[in-house]
N, C-alpha and C positions, 0 to 999 in steps of 0.2 A: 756181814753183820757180826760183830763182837758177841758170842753167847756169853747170857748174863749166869753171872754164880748165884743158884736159885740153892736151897736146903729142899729136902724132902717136900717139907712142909709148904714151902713158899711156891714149889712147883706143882704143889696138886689143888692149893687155894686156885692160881693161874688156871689150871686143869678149869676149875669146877665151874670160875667165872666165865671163863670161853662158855663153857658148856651151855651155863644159861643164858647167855646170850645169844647162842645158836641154834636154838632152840625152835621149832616150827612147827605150827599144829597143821597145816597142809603140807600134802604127802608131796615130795619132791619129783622130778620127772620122770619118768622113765627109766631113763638114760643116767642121771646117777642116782637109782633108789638103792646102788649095791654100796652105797658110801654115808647110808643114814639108816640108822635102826631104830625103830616104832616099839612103844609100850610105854606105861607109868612107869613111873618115877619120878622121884626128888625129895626134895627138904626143904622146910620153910629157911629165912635167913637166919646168919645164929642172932640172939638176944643179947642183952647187953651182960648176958653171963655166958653167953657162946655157949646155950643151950640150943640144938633144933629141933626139931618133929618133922615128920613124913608130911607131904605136902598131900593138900587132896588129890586123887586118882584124877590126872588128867593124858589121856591118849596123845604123843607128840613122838613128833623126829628129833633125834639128833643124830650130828657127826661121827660115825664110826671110829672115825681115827682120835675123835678127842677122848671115846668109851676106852679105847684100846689099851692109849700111853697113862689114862688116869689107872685103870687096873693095873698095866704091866708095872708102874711106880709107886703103887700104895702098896703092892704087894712085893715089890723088890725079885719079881718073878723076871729070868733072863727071856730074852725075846731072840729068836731063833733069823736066822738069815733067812730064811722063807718069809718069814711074817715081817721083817723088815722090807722084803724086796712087793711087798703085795701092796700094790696101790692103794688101796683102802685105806692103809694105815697113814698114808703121808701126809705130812702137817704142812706142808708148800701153802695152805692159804693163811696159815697163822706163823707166820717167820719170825716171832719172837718166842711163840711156846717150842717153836720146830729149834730153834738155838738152846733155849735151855733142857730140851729134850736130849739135844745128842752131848750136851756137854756132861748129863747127869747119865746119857749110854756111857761115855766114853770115845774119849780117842781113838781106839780099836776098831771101833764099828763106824768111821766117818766114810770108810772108803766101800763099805758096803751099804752106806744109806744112799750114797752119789747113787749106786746101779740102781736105786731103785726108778731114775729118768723120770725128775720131777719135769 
């Protein structure tokens, strides 16, 4: 898959819509609750002035690895070869945000995203 040329911006909207739509108020299984993390949050959608507000308090799962790449890219924070190589993080079920993800890592770290044995 050709990773597409997302801006900052266009790749953490992508972020946000994954998010909500993966979104699950039943606790996932067992077997992978170490790949979903539990608490409130959110934001209403923006308005037709792309104003939001805090959604009401509702207790849900999401995707760890969508929590991870949306922080590690809003914050322009480097992501270390450990935290690459940790399953958690791997975006293998979402192969378009996983392309624009490594396009906006870099070149440099393609050969260490492979180790991580999607």
């Amino acid at each position: 898959m050709e990773a597409p040329e997302l801006d900052r911006d266009a790749l953490l909207a992508l972020l946000d819509r994954m998010l909500r739509a993966e979104v699950v108020t039943d606790a996932p299984s067992a077997a992978e609750r170490a790949d979903w993390l539990y608490g409130s949050a959110g934001f209403t959608e923006p308005d037709e002035h792309g104003w939001m507000a805090p959604a009401p308090p509702a207790d849900v799962w999401v995707p760890r690895a969508l929590v991870f790449w949306r922080m590690a890219i809003l914050s322009d924070a480097p992501v270390s070869d450990e935290q690459m190589r940790d399953s958690r993080h791997s975006l293998a079920r979402w192969p378009a945000i996983e392309a624009a993800v490594r396009c906006k890592v870099g070149v440099e770290r393609l050969t260490t995203w492979e180790a991580i044995g999607r």
